[in-house]
C-alpha positions in Angstrom: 0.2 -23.3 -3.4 0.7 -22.3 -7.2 -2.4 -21.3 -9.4 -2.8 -21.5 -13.2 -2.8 -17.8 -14.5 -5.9 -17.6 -17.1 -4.2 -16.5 -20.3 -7.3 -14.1 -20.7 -5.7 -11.8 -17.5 -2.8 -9.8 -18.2 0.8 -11.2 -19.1 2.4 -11.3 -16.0 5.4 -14.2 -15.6 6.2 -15.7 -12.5 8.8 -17.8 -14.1 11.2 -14.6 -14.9 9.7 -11.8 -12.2 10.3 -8.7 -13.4 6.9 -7.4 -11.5 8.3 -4.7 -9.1 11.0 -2.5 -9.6 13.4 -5.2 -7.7 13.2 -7.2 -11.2 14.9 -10.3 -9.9 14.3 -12.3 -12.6 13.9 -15.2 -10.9 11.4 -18.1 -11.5 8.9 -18.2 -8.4 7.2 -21.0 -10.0 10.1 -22.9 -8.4 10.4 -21.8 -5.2 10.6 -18.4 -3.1 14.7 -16.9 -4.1 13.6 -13.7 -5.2 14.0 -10.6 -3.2 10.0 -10.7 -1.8 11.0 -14.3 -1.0 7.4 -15.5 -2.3 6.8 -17.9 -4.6 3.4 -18.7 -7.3 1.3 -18.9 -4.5 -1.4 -16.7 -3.5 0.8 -15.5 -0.4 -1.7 -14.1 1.8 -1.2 -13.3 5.4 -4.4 -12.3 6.7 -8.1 -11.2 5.1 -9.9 -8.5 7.6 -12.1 -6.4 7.4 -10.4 -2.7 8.7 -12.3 0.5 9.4 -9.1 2.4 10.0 -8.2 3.6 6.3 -9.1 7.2 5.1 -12.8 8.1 5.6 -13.4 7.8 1.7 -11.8 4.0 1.8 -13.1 3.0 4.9 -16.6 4.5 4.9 -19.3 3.4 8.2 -18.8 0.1 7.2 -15.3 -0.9 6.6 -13.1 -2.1 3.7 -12.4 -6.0 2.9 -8.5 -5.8 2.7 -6.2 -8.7 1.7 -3.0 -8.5 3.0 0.0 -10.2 1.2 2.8 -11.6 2.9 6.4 -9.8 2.6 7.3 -6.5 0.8 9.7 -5.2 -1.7 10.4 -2.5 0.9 12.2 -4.0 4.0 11.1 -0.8 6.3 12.7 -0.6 9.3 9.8 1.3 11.3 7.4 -1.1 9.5 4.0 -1.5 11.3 2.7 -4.4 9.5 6.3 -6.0 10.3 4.3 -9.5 12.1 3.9 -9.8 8.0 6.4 -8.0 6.0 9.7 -9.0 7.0 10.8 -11.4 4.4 12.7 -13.3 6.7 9.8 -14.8 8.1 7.4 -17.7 7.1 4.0 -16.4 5.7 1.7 -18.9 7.7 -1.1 -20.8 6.3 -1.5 -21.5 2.5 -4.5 -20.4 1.1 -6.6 -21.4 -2.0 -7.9 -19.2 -4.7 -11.4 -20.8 -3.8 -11.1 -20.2 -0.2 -9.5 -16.3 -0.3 -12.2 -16.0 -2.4 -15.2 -17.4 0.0 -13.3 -15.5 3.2 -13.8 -11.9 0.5 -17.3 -12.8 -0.5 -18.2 -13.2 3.4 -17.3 -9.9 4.0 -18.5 -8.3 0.9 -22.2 -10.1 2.0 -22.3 -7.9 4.9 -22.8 -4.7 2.9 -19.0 -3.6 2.1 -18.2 -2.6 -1.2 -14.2 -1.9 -1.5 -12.0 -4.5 -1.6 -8.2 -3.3 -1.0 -4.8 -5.5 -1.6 -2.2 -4.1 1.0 1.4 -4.7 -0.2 0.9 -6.0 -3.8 3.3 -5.3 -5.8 5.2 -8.1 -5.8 2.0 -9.7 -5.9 0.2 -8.2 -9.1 -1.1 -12.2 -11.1 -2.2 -13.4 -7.6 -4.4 -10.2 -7.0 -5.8 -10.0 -10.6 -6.7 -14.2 -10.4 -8.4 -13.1 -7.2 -10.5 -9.9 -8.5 -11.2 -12.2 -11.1 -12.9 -15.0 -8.5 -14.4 -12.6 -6.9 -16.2 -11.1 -10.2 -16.9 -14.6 -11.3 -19.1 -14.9 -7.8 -20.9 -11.7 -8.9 -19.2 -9.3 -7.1 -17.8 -5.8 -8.5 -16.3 -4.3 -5.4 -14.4 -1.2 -6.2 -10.8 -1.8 -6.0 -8.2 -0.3 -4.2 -4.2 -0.8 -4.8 -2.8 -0.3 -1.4 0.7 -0.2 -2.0 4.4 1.4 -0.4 4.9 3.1 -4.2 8.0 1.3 -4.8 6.2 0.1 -7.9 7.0 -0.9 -11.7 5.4 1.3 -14.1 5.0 -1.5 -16.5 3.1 -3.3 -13.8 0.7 -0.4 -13.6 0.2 -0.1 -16.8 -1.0 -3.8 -17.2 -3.8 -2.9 -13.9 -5.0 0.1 -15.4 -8.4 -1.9 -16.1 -8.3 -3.7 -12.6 -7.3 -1.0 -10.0 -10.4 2.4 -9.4 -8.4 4.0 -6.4 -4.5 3.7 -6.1 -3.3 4.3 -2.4 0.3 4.5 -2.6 2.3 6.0 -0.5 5.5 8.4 -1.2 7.6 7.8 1.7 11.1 9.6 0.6 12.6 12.4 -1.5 16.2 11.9 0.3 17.7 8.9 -1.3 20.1 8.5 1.6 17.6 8.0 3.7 15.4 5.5 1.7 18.9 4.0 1.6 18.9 3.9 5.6 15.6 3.3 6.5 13.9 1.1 3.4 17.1 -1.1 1.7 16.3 1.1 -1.6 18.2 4.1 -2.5 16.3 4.5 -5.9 13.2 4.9 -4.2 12.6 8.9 -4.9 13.2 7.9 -8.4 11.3 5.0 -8.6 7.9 6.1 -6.3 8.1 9.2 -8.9 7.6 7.4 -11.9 5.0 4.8 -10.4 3.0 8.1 -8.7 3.0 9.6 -12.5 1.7 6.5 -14.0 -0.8 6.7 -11.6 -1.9 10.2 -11.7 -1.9 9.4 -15.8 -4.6 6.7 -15.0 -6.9 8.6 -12.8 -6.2 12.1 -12.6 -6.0 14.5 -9.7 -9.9 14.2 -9.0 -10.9 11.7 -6.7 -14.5 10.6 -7.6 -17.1 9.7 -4.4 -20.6 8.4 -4.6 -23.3 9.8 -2.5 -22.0 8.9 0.5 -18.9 10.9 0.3 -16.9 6.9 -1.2 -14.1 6.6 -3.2 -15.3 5.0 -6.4 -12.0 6.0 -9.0 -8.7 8.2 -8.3 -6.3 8.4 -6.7 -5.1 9.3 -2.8 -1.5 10.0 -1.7 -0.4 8.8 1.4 2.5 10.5 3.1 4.4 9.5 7.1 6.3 12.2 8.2 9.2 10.6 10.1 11.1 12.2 13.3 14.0 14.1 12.5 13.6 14.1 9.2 11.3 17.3 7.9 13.2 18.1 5.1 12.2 14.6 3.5 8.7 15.5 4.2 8.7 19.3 2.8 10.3 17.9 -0.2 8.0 15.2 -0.6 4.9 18.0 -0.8 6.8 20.0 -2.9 7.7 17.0 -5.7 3.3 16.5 -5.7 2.6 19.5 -6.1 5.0 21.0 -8.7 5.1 17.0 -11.1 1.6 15.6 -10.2 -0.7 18.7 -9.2 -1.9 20.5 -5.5 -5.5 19.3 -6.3 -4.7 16.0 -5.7 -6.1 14.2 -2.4 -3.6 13.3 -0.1 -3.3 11.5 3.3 -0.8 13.3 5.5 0.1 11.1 8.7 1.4 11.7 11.7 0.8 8.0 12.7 4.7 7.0 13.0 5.8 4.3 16.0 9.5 3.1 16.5 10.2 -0.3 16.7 12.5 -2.6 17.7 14.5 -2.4 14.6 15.2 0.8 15.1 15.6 1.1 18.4 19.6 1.8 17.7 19.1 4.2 15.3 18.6 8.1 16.8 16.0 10.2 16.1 13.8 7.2 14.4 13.8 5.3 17.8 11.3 8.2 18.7 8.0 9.2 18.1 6.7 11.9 16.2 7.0 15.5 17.7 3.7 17.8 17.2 6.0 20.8 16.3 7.8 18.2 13.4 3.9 17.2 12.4 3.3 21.5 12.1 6.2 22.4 10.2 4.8 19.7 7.1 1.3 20.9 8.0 2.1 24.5 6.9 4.0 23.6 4.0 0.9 22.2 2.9 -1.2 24.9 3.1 1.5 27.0 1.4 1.4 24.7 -1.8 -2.5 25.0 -2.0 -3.2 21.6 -1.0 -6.7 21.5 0.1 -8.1 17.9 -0.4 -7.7 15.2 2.0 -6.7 14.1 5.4 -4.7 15.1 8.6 -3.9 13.1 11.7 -3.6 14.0 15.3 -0.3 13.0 16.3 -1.5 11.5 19.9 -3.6 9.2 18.1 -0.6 7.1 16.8 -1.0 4.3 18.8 -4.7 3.5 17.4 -2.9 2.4 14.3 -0.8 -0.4 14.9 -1.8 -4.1 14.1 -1.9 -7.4 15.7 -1.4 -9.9 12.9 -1.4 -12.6 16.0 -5.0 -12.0 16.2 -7.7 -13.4 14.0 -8.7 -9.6 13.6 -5.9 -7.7 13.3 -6.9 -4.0 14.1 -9.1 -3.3 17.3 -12.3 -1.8 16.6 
């Protein structure tokens, strides 16, 4: 259901989007043709609370996150796929008044970070929404959950909404962005949105007292089967054009499925010697600030956006 955009929040058109990289130009205000295949609504799939992001995001307590229906990546080994594949319907319709009571429910309990998961296509439906929840006298910190296939010009316009960004930087092989993600530019593209970012909020990530992200930025990286070059190259493009002090999210947390279950090695998981081989890479290029994951753990991370709570506890 469309929304008025207050004129007071930044310019962002639905009726010619140009808001991620994709820049279909279309007019969503009329209907869902664009790549995204969303149209002026708020687009929501599902509003959980999830305890499984990085300690800092996460905390004891868990993180309200808002997931938006479809991507502008169409990944292939997608784990939020129930919700991303823009072939699909995006069930229910909600309201800006009730997103905003399902947030303010959760941010009642004591939780304090509010995330949007796949939002850049989505950048006027997430500000009206901050803006709600502000209006109910909430200040949440926010976090900008996003696949890093972003518009810089987008970013630049949520420099005064966004504390953390959580992007990821899935490829340096263009081929293989190609292959896996529909999007050939995406080494390109993720390295101009990751600069904008780092030119935001610097390589320092900044916790409260309870070790909480309150402002920076965090750099999430999957290393894929098969494919450690990508990886290595990856590290190396951080450290050398953003900086090794940065905190980043290495994962390990990679599951085939089904849509790739034609297409050798990704139809498999994630080898511990693969996992190693990025691991020491790291440690060559001095990165010493954020996360690792055991590689048997991979299973623990995988939705079900058929349940009213997505991710088991």
């Amino acid at each position: 259901m469309p929304f008025e955009i207050d004129p007071h929040l930044p310019p962002f058109s639905l009726q010619i989007c140009r808001l991620c990289p994709r820049r279909c130009g279309c007019d969503r205000t009329a209907g869902s043709h664009g790549f995204c295949r969303t149209d002026a609504g708020l687009n929501i799939a599902a509003i959980t609370l999830h305890r499984g992001e990085e300690p800092a995001i996460s905390g004891p307590l868990g993180i309200c996150n808002v997931f938006f229906g479809h991507c502008n990546l169409q990944c292939r080994f997608c784990q939020n796929h129930q919700i991303s594949r823009n072939d699909q319907t995006i069930q229910g319709a909600w309201s800006l008044a009730q997103a905003t009571e399902a947030i303010v429910a959760i941010l009642k309990t004591g939780v304090e970070r509010l995330g949007f998961v796949s939002p850049s296509h989505m950048a006027p439906q997430m500000v009206a929404i901050i803006n709600e929840v502000r209006r109910h006298g909430f200040r949440p910190v926010i976090v900008y959950n996003s696949n890093g296939y972003d518009r810089v010009q987008t970013l630049q316009a949520l420099e005064d909404w966004v504390d953390v960004y959580l992007p990821d930087c899935k490829y340096s092989d263009a081929e293989l962005a190609r292959t896996l993600s529909g999007s050939a530019d995406y080494p390109e593209v993720a390295a101009a949105a990751l600069t904008e970012m780092y030119r935001q909020k610097g390589n320092l990530l900044h916790l409260d007292d309870n070790g909480l992200a309150l402002r920076g930025l965090i750099v999430r990286h999957l290393v894929l089967p098969g494919a450690i070059p990508n990886s290595l190259n990856v590290l190396r493009f951080l450290a050398s054009r953003l900086s090794p002090r940065l905190t980043l999210s290495l994962m390990a947390q990679y599951q085939p499925t089904a849509a790739v279950a034609d297409l050798p090695p990704f139809n498999r998981s994630l080898c511990p010697e693969e996992y190693d081989q990025v691991v020491a890479e790291l440690d060559r290029l001095g990165f010493a600030h954020g996360w690792l994951q055991d590689v048997a753990s991979a299973g623990y991370y995988n939705p079900d956006f058929s349940r009213s709570t997505p991710f088991a506890d």
